[in-house]
GUMAR-242865 format. One record per residue (C-alpha): residue number from 1; chain; x, y, z. Coordinates in pm, whole numbers, plus 50000, padded with zeros to 5 digits. Example, Ala and Ser with C-alpha at 12.3 -4.5 7.8 and 13.67 -1.06 7.14 Angstrom:
% GUMAR-242865
    nr   kette      c1      c2      c3
     1       A   51230   49550   50780
     2       A   51367   49894   50714
This chain:
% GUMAR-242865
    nr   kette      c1      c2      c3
     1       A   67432   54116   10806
     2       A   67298   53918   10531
     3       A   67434   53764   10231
     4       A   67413   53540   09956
     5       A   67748   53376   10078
     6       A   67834   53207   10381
     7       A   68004   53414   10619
     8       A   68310   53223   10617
     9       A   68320   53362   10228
    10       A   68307   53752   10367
    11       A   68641   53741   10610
    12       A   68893   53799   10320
    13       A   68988   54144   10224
    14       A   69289   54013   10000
    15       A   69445   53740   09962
    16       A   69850   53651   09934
    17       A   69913   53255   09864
    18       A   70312   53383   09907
    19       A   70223   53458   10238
    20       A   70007   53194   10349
    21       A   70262   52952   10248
    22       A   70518   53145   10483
    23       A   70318   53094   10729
    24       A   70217   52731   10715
    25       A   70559   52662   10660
    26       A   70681   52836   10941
    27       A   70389   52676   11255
    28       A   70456   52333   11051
    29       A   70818   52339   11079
    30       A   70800   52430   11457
    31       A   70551   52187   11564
    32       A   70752   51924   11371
    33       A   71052   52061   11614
    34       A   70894   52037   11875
    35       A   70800   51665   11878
    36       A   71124   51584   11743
    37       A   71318   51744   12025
    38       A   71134   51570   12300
    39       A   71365   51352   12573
    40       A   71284   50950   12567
    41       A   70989   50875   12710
    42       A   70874   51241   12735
    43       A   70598   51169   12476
    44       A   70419   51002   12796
    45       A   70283   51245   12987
    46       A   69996   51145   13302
    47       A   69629   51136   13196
    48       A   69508   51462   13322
    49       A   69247   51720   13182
    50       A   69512   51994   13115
    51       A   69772   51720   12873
    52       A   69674   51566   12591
    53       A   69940   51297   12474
    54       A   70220   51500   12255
    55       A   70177   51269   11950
    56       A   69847   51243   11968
    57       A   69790   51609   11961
    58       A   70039   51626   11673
    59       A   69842   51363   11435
    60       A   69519   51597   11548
    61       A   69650   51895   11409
    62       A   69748   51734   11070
    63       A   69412   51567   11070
    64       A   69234   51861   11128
    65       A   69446   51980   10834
    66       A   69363   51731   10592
    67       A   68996   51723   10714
    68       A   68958   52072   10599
    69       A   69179   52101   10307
    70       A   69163   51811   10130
    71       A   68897   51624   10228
    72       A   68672   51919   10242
    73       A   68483   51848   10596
    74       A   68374   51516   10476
    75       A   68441   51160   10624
    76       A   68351   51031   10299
    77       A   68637   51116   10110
    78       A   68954   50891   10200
    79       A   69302   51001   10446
    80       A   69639   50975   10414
    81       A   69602   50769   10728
    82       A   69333   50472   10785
    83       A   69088   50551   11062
    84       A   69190   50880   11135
    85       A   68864   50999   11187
    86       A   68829   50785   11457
    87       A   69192   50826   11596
    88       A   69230   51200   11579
    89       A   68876   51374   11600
    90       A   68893   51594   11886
    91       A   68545   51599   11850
    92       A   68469   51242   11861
    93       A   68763   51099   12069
    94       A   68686   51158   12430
    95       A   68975   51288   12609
    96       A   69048   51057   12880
    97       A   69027   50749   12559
    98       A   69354   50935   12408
    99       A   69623   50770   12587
   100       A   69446   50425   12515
   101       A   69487   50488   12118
   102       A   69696   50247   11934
   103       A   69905   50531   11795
   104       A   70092   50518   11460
   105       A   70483   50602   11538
   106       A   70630   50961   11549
   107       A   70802   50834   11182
   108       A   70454   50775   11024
   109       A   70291   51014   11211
   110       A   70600   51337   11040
   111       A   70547   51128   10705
   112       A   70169   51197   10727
   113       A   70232   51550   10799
   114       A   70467   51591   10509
   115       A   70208   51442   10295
   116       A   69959   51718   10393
   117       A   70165   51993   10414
   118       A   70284   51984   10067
   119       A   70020   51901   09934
   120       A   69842   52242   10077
   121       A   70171   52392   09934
   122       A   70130   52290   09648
   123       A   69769   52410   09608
   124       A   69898   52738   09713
   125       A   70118   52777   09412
   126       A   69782   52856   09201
   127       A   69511   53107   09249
   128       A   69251   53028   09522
   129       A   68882   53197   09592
   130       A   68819   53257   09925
   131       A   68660   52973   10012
   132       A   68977   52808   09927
   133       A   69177   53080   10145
   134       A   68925   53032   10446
   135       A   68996   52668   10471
   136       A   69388   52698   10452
   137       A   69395   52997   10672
   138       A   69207   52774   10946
   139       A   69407   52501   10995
   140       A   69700   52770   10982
   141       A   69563   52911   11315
   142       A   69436   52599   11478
   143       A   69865   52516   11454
   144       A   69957   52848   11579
   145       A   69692   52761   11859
   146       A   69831   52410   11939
   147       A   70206   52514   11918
   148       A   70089   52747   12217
   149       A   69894   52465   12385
   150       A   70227   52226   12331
   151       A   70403   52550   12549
   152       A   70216   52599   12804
   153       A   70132   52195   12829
   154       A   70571   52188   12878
   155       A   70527   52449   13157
   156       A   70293   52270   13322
   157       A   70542   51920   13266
   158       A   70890   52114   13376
   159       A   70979   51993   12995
   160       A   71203   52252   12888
   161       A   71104   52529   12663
   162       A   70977   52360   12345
   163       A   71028   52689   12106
   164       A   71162   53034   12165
   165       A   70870   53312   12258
   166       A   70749   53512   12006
   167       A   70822   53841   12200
   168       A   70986   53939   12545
   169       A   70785   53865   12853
   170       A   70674   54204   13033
   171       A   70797   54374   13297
   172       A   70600   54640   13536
   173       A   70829   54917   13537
   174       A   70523   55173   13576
   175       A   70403   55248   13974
   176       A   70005   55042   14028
   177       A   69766   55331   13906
   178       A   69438   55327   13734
   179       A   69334   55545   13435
   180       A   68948   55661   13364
   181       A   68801   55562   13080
   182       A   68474   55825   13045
   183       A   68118   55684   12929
   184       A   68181   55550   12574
   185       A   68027   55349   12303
   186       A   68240   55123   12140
   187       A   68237   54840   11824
   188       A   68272   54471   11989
   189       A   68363   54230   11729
   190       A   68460   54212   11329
   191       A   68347   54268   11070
   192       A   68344   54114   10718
   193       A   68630   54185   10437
   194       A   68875   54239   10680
   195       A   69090   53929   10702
   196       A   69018   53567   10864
   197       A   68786   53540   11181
   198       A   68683   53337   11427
   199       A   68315   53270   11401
   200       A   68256   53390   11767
   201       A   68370   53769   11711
   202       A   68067   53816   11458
   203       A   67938   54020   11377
   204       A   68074   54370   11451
   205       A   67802   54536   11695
   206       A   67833   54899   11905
   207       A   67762   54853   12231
   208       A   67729   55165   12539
   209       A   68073   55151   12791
   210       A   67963   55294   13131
   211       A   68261   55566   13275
   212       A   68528   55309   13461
   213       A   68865   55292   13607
   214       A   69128   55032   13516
   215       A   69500   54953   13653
   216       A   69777   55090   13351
   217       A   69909   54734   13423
   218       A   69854   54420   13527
   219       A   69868   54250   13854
   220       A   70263   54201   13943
   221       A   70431   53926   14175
   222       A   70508   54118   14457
   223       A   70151   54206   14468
   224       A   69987   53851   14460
   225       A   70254   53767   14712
   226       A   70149   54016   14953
   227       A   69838   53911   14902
   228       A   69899   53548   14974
   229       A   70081   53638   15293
   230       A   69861   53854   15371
   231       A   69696   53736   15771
   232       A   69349   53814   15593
   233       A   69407   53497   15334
   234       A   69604   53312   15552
   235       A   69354   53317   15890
   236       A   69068   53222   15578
   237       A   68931   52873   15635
   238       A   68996   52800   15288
   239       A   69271   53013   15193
   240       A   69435   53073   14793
   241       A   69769   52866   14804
   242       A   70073   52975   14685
   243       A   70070   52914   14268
   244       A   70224   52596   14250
   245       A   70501   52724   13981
   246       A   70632   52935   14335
   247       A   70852   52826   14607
   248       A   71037   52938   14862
   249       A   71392   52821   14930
   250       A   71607   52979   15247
   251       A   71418   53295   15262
   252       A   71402   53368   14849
   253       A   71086   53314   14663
   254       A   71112   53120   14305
   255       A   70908   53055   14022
   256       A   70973   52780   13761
   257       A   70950   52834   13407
   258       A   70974   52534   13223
   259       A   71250   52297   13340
   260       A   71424   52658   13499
   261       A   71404   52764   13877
   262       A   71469   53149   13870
   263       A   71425   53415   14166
   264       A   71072   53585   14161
   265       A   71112   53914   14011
   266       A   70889   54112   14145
   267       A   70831   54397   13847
   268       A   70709   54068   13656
   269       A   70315   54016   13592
   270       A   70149   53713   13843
   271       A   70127   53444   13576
   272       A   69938   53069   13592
   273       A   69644   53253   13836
   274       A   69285   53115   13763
   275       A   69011   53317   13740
   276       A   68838   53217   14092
   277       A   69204   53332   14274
   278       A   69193   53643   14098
   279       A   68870   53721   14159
   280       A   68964   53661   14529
   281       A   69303   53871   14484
   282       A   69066   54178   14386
   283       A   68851   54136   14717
   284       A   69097   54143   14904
   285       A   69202   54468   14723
   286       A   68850   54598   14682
   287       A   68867   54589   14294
   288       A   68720   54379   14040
   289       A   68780   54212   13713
   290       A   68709   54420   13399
   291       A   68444   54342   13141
   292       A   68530   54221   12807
   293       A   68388   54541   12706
   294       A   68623   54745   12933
   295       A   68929   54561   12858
   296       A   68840   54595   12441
   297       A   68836   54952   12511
   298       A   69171   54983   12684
   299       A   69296   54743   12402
   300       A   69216   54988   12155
   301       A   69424   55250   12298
   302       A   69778   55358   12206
   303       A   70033   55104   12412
   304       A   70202   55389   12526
   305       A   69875   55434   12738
   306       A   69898   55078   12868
   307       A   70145   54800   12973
   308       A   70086   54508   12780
   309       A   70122   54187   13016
   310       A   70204   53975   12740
   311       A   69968   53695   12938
   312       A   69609   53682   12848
   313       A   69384   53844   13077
   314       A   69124   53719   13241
   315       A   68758   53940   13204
   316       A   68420   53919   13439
   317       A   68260   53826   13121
   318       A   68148   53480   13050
   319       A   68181   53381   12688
   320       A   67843   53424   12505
   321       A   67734   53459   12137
   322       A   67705   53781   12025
   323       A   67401   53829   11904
   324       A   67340   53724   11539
   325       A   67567   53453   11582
   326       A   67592   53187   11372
   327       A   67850   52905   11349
   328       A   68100   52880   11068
   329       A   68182   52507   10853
   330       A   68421   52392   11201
   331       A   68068   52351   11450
   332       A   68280   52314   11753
   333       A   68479   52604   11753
   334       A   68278   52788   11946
   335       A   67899   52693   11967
   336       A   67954   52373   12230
   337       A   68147   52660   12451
   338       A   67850   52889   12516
   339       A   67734   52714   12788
   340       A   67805   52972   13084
   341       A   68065   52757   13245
   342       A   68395   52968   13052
   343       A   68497   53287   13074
   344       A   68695   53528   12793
   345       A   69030   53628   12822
   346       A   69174   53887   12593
   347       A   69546   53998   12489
   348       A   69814   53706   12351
   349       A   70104   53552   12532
   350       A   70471   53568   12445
   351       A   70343   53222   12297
   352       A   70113   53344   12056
   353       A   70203   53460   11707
   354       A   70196   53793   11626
   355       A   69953   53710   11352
   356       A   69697   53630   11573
   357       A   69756   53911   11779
   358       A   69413   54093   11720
   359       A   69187   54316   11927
   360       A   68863   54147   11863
   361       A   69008   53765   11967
   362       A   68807   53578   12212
   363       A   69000   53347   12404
   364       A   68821   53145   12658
   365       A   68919   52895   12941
   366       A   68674   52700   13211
   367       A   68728   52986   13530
   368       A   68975   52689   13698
   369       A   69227   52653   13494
   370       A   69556   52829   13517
   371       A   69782   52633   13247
   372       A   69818   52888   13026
   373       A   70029   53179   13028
   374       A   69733   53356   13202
   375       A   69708   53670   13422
   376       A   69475   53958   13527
   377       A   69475   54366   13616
   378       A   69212   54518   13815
   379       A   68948   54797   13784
   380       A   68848   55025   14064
   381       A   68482   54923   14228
């Protein structure tokens, strides 16, 4: 696809500053809720590669905000805040340094969020191009995607549930069967004039499906139990452990959710399973993981063709450029990534806004981590 314009000017098909300023307003307001309703002393969390420090992350996001906005991606035009580039680039601030930061306080830290905010509302009370629209639209979703991170960062605490979910959690109420999906070619990706994307879904390309089989729904509880029970996994010198959101009290399994111990309901999709235990889960079976590909394709599909898992999925498909790519103004959204070692996941969790509830989104996590609101289904060998 070529153009006179940079890519990032070829996303919008319209653009609605009423709307935009809904929606800034709304992922501000909850983040700012969030912090505010944490517990003394829960703003220290352990150094660990899944946490970030709460405030921290907070002054990121506004950063990255301002960055953008105002400052138009360059460190030569001046903050709200003095050295933020050096306090809040995710980029440039290694992770482990984070909880080492001499941190403004929560108070200046909401008063430099304020700042930003309105002044992006205020800029949204007059017409905008869509260069203007690209760069408020970005730090819009890079909130939506930290007000996840701050949820599933709380599960992984026991803090208690920092917002209400965006939708009900699933629950497997069809019997474990796979559908056929013939041979098919199908579009992988975006394409321009239709709304904000991420630079690693471009561009739009048609790629051949070979005929395959995948499960209607996705792996449930009862099934991953059986399968860590199972004599097979347990007589295995180095056998999957039990998720460590599971116990088992006086006979009765549990799972934890948040700061909540609740019986294991067995209907309910596994949850918090890395990719290298599912991947084991469907040897044991027989099965595999599906492609990107496959799982696009079944995505595409009517839902009443499909149960949702409302958990994203993990795929067999590491996350690569498609070809043609080419990184948009924010260089570490994606390029850094494609280095083999993390896989895509597709779908959303009950944690993920509905606006950013699209087919073509690429989510991608290193294969070991099982933080987020994660899961997987199967496809027949």
């Amino acid at each position: 696809m070529k153009s006179k314009l940079p890519d990032h000017q070829l996303y919008e098909n319209h653009i609605n500053p009423i709307e935009l300023a809904d929606w800034l307003t709304h992922t501000n307001n909850l983040t700012r809720s969030i912090l505010q309703n944490l517990e003394p002393g829960q703003e220290f969390v352990p150094k660990d590669d899944v946490l970030n420090p709460p405030y921290w992350e907070f002054a990121h996001l506004t950063w990255f905000h301002e960055f953008w906005v105002h400052r138009h991606g360059q460190v030569t035009m001046p903050s709200f805040i003095v050295n933020s580039d050096y306090l809040f680039n995710s980029s440039d601030v290694a992770h482990t340094d984070r909880w080492s930061l001499e941190m403004p306080s929560l108070t200046a830290l909401l008063d430099y969020n304020a700042k930003v905010v309105d002044k992006t509302l205020d800029l949204l009370k007059d017409t905008m191009d869509a260069e203007t629209a690209y760069f408020i639209k970005l730090p819009i979703f890079h909130q939506d995607m930290h007000n996840e991170a701050f949820a599933y960062m709380w599960q992984t605490l026991g803090y208690k549930e920092p917002f209400k979910a965006f939708s009900r959690a699933a629950s497997n109420q069809q019997a474990s069967k796979h559908i056929n999906f013939p041979d098919s070619s199908i579009k992988l990706g975006s394409e321009s004039q239709n709304g904000f994307i991420f630079d690693n879904e471009k561009w739009a390309h048609v790629i051949d499906v070979p005929a395959f089989d995948i499960s209607v729904r996705a792996v449930s509880n009862a099934e991953y139990l059986e399968f860590i029970e199972s004599e097979a996994n347990r007589s295995d010198p180095f056998p999957v452990a039990i998720p460590k959101h599971w116990k088992k009290q006086d006979g009765i399994w549990y799972q934890r959710f948040f700061n909540q111990w609740v019986a294991l309901n067995d209907l309910e999709p596994v949850r918090h399973i890395n990719l290298i235990d599912a991947k084991r889960y469907c040897e044991w079976r027989g099965l595999r993981l599906p492609t990107e590909q496959e799982l696009s394709v079944l995505m595409s599909h009517p839902q009443n063709e499909w149960c949702a898992s409302d958990l994203w999925e993990w795929t067999s498909s590491p996350f690569l450029p498609f070809p043609g790519f080419s990184p948009d103004p924010y260089l570490d959204y994606s390029k850094p990534w494609f280095d083999g070692n993390y896989q895509v996941l597709k779908g959303w969790s009950v944690y993920t806004p509905k606006r950013m509830r699209r087919p073509a989104f690429r989510n991608f996590y290193a294969p070991q981590r099982n933080d987020h609101f994660c899961g997987f289904r199967t496809c027949l060998l």
